[in-house]
N, C-alpha and C positions, 0 to 999 in steps of 0.2 A: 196882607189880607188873606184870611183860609177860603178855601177853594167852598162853594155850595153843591153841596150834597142834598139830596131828598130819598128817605128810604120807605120803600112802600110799605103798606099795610095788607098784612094776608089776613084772612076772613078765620086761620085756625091759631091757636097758640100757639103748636108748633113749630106751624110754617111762619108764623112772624119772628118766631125765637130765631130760625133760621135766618131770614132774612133781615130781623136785627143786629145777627154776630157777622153775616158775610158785608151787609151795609158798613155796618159800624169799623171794620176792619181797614177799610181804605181810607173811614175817616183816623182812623191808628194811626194810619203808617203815614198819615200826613202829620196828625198832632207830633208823633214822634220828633219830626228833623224839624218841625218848628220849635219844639223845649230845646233844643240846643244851644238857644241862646244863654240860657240860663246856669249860671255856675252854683253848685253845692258847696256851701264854706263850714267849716268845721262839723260835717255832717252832714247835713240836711241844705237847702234850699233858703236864699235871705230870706224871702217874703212868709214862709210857712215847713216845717218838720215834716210835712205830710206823706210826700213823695221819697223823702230820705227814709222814714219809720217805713213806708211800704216795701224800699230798696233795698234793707237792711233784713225786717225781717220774711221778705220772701225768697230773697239769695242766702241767710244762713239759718233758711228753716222752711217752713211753708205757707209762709205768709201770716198776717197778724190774727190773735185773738183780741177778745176785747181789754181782757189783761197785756198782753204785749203789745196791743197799739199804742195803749197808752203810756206804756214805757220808754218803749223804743222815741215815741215823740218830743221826749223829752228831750233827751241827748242822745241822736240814734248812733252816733261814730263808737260812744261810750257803754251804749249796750250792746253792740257788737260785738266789742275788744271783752267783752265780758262775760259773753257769752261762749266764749271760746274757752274761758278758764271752767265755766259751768262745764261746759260739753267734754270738755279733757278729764275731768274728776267724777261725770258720771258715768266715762266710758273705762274708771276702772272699778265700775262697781255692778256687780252684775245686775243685770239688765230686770225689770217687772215686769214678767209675762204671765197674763193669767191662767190660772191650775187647768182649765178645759182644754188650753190649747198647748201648755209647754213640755207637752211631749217629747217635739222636734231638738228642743236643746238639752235634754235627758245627757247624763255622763257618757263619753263617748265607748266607755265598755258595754251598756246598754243597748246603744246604738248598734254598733258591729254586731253584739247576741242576738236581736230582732232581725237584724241584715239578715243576719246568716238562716235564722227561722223561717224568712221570706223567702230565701233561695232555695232550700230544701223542703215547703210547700210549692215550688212553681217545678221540682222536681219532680216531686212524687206527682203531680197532674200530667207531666210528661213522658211519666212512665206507671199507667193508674196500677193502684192496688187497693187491697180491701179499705172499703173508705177515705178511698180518693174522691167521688162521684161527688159526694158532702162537703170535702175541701173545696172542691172544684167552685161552691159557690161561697166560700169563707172572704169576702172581699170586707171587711168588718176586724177579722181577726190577722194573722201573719200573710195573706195575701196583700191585703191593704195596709200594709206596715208603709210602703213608700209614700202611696197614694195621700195619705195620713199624715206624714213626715211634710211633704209639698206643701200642701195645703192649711195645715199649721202655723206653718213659718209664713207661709203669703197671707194670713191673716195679723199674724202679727207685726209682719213689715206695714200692711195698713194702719193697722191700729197706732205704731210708733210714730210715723208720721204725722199724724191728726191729732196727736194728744199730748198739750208740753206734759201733762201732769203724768202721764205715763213715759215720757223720752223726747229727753232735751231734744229742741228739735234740730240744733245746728251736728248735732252728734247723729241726729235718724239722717241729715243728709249730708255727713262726712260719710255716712254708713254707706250708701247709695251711692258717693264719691269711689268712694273705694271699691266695691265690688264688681261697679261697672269695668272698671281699671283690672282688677285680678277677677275678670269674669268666670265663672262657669255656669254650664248650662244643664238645668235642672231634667230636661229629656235626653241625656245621655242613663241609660240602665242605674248603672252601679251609682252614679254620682247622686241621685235622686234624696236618697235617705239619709246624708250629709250635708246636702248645703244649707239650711236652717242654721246648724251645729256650725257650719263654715261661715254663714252669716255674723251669726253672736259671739263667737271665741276666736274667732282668726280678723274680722273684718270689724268688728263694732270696738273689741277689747284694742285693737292700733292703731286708732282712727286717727285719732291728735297727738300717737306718741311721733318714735322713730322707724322712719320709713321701711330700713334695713329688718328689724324686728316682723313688723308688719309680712315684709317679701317671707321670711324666712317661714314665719309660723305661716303663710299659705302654703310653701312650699312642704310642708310635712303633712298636710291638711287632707285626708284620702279624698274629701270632693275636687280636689286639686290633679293629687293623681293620678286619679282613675280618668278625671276629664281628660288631660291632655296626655294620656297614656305613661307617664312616668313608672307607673306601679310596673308596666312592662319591660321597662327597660333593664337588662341587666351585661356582663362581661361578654355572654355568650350571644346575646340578640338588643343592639341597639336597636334604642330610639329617641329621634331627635325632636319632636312634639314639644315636648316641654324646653328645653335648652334653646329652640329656637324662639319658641313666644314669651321666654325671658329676657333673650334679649333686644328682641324686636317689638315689645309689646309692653311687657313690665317694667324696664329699664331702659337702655342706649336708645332703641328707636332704628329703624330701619335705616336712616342714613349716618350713622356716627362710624361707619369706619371697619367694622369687624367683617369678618370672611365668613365661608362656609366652613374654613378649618375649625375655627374659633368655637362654631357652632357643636361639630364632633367633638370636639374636646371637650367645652361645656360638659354637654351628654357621656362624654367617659367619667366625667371629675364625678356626674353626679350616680353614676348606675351602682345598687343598692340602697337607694331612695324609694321604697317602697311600702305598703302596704302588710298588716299582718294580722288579716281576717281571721283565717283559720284558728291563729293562735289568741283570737279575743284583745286584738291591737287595732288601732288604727292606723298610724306613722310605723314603722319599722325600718332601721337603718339593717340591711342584709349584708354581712360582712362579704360572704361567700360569693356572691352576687356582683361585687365591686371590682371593678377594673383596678387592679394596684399597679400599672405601669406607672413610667413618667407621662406631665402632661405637660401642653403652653396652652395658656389661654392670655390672650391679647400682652402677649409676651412677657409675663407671669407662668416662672414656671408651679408646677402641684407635682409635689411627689405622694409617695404610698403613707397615706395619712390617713387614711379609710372615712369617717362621715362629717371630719374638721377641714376635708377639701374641702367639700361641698358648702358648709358653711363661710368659710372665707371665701369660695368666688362669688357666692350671693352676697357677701356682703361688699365685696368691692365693686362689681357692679353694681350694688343701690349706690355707691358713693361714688362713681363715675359722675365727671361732668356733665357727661353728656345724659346721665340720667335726668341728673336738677336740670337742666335746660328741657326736655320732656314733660318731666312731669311740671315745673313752672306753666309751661305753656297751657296746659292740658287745665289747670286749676284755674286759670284767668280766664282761659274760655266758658267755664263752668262757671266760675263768679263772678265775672267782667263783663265779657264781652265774646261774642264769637269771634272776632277777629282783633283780639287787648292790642294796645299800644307795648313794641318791641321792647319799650324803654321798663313798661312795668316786666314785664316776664324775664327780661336780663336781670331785675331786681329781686323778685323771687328765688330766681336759681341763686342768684348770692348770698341768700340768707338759708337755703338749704345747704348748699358748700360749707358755709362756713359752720353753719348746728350739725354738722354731721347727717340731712335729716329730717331736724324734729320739725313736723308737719305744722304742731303749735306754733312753732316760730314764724315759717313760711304765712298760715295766716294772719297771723297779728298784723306783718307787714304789709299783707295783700287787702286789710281792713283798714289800715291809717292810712294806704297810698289815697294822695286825689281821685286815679282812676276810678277806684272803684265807684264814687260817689257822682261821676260826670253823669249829666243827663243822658248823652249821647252815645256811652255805653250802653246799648239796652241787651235786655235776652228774651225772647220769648219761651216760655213753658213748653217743656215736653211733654206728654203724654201722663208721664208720672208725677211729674211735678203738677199739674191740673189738677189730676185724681187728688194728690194729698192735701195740694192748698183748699178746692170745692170740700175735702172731709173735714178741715179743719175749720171751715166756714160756720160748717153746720154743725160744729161742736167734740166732732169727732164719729168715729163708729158707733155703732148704738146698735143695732142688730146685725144677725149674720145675711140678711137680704142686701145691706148696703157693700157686704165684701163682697157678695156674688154679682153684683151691678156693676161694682170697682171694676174687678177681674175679668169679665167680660168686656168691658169698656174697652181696657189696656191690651188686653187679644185684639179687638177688631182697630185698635189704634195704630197696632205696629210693635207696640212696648210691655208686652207680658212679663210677669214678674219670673224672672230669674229663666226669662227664656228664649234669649238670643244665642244661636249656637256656635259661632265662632268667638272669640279669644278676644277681641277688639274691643267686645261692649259695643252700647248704642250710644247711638251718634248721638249729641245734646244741642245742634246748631238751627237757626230757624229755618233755613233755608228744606232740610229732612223732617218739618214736621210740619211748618203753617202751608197750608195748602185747603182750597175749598170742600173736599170733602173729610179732609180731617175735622174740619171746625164745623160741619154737618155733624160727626159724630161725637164733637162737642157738647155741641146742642144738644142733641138728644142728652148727655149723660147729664149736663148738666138740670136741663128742666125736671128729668124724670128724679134725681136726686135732692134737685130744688121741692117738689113737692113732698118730701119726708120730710124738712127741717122749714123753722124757726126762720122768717126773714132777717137776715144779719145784716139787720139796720148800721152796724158800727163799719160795717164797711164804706159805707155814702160818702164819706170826708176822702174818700183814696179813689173814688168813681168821676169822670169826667162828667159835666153841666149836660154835654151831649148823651150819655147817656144816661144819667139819674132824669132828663126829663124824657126822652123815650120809654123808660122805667114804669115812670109815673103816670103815663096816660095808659098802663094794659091794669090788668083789675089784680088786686092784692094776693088771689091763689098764685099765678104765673112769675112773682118779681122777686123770690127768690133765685129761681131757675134761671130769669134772664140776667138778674147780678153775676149770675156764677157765668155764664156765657157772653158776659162784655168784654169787650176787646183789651178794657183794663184787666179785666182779673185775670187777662190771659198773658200776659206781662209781667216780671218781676224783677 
């Protein structure tokens, strides 16, 4: 028998919103470990699809539209495995970004020209001359080149998210997948007016290929290595920045075994891995620059091969065991579970071992296993995962007020777009994000957004009895906003 609850009634919308998501939330975490009982068989659930189509598409997307609910309910295991083929074919084609905003993924010779305009604008301010005083407030033209750049690309990561018809959505959150994983952080200087370009050509373009690929093309990437200092590294002045959070972070993982020699060496194999602003490049391999000794790295040795070392030890560490054991884990907690069963993620890693890899593969498996489909594997929504499912409720972006509402949301959440500054990525576990005043500032994002959109009635079938009748007794302006701040939609 479930425990009785009674959630009080506050005299303002607000404070009921509130007090309906903090109420409702313990009734969650009970309904929760009581669906346990219940096995998902070829998909979905015996009694009803409902729970599977929600399962399905808010773990390989952002949850359902009125188009994808109804699909996914059909056969959700077989829209899944399908959607994977969708998401792999649309991530090799370049991506739909609208003309006002696709500045930021401009060809990377543009890029670097603009760079370099902004740099010798924030010059001449720091050393005025005639008609500097006029620059000084040029934040519109090459001052604001970065500013522009950031901002672009955070509109249009919204926008992909909430809209299948603009990006598949299992691909907008392989994208998300990945970047977290080869993060950089958009308030380091230099890195700024590259990570849009690093989003869409390094991280979107390898999303469902091979992993190996993937590492490589981040590795030559300047928001790469200016972030983790690579571009610095040369014969004459190492730096280990990069070589250490390759293989601590991108690949092996902190306990697999390697040293700090391994780490120097790394960083020798790789020095002439740099940057080539001045000469209107992005990537440039610098012969001159390049350590040509002998090297060992985890007892492999590298001799004077100049920018084919560096390629082959990034490739052999993607294809370390102990990488596919990493990154397995890493995906199951992201699609699974916070804490997957050993047995799946031992299974994972064997299907990346054995593709060399291909991330396609790894899914496919990680979408037919059982686990994925247990009731009792749950995840609660991050930060970002809220924002895109709430945008995609309400049909998608529609004006630029809703990405300033987003953006702001996701700063005061903890999870700003493209702005955690070490190397790890944010954390995705419930335990770092459900907490009482996060789901306060829930509330608020969702009421205040809920009143811009269309009550998304097609949600009701995927909302608990508990809460569609709390729902229903507040007046029709408010029950957008409280759909979107129910314990369920906080779930997927």
């Amino acid at each position: 028998m479930s425990p009785r609850f009674s959630c009080p009634s506050q005299p303002r919308m607000l404070k009921r919103a509130l007090g309906f998501v903090l109420c409702l939330t313990v009734l969650a975490s009970w309904s929760v470990s009581a669906q346990t009982t219940h096995d998902m068989k070829n998909g979905g659930p015996s009694d009803s699809n409902h729970a599977a189509a929600w399962r399905v598409t808010s773990r390989l997307g952002y949850g359902p539209t009125p188009d994808t609910a109804s699909a996914a309910e059909q056969n959700p295991k077989a829209w899944g495995l399908h959607q994977i083929d969708l998401a792999f074919a649309a991530s090799q084609s370049a991506p739909t970004i609208p003309s006002d905003i696709a500045r930021f993924n401009q060809p990377m010779s543009a890029t670097v020209k603009d760079f370099q305009a902004e740099r010798e604008a924030r010059r001449n301010i720091k050393a005025p001359a005639a008609g500097a005083l006029a620059m000084a407030d040029d934040t519109t033209g090459a001052l604001g080149f970065s500013r522009d750049m950031t901002q672009t690309a955070n509109a249009w990561r919204l926008m992909a998210c909430s809209d299948p018809m603009l990006e598949n959505p299992l691909l907008a959150r392989m994208t998300e997948f990945w970047f977290n994983h080869l993060n950089v952080f958009a308030g380091k200087g230099p890195v700024r007016p590259f990570v849009g370009h690093y989003l869409v050509n390094v991280i979107r373009a390898n999303a469902l290929g091979k992993f190996e690929d993937l590492l490589l093309a981040s590795a030559r990437h300047p928001a790469m290595l200016f972030y983790l200092d690579q571009a610095q590294s040369n014969v004459r002045g190492l730096n280990e920045n990069y070589a250490r959070e390759l293989m601590e972070l991108h690949t092996l993982g902190v306990n697999a075994g390697y040293s700090q020699n391994d780490v120097r060496e790394l960083a020798r194999i790789l020095t002439g891995w740099t940057v080539g602003i001045p000469l209107g490049e992005g990537f440039r391999f610098a012969e001159r620059l390049h350590d040509s000794g002998s090297k060992t790295l985890l007892g492999r040795n590298f001799n004077n091969n100049g920018m084919q070392e560096g390629e082959d030890a990034i490739r052999m560490l993607a294809r370390h065991p102990a990488t596919a054991k990493r990154l397995a884990l890493r995906l199951a907690t992201t699609f699974v579970a916070d804490k997957p069963p050993q047995a799946l993620v031992d299974q994972l890693a064997a299907t990346f071992t054995r593709t060399q890899g291909d991330v396609r593969a790894v899914m496919r498996t990680l979408v037919e296993s059982p686990e994925f489909w247990r009731a009792d594997n749950t995840l609660f929504k991050t930060p970002l995962d809220f924002a895109c499912s709430a945008l995609t409720a309400g049909g998608g972006v529609k004006e630029r007020r809703e990405i300033q509402l987003t953006l702001g949301f996701l700063a005061q959440a903890g999870q700003p777009l493209h702005g955690w500054q070490t190397p790890d990525g944010y954390k995705t576990d419930a335990a770092t994000w459900l907490a009482p005043e996060a789901l306060t500032r829930r509330a608020d994002y969702a009421m205040a957004l809920g009143a811009r959109i269309h009550e998304p009635t097609y949600l009701q079938p995927f909302l608990s009895a508990t809460s569609l009748n709390r729902i229903a007794r507040e007046q029709p302006a408010s029950r957008s906003g409280l759909m979107l701040a129910s314990p369920d939609f906080m779930n997927k």
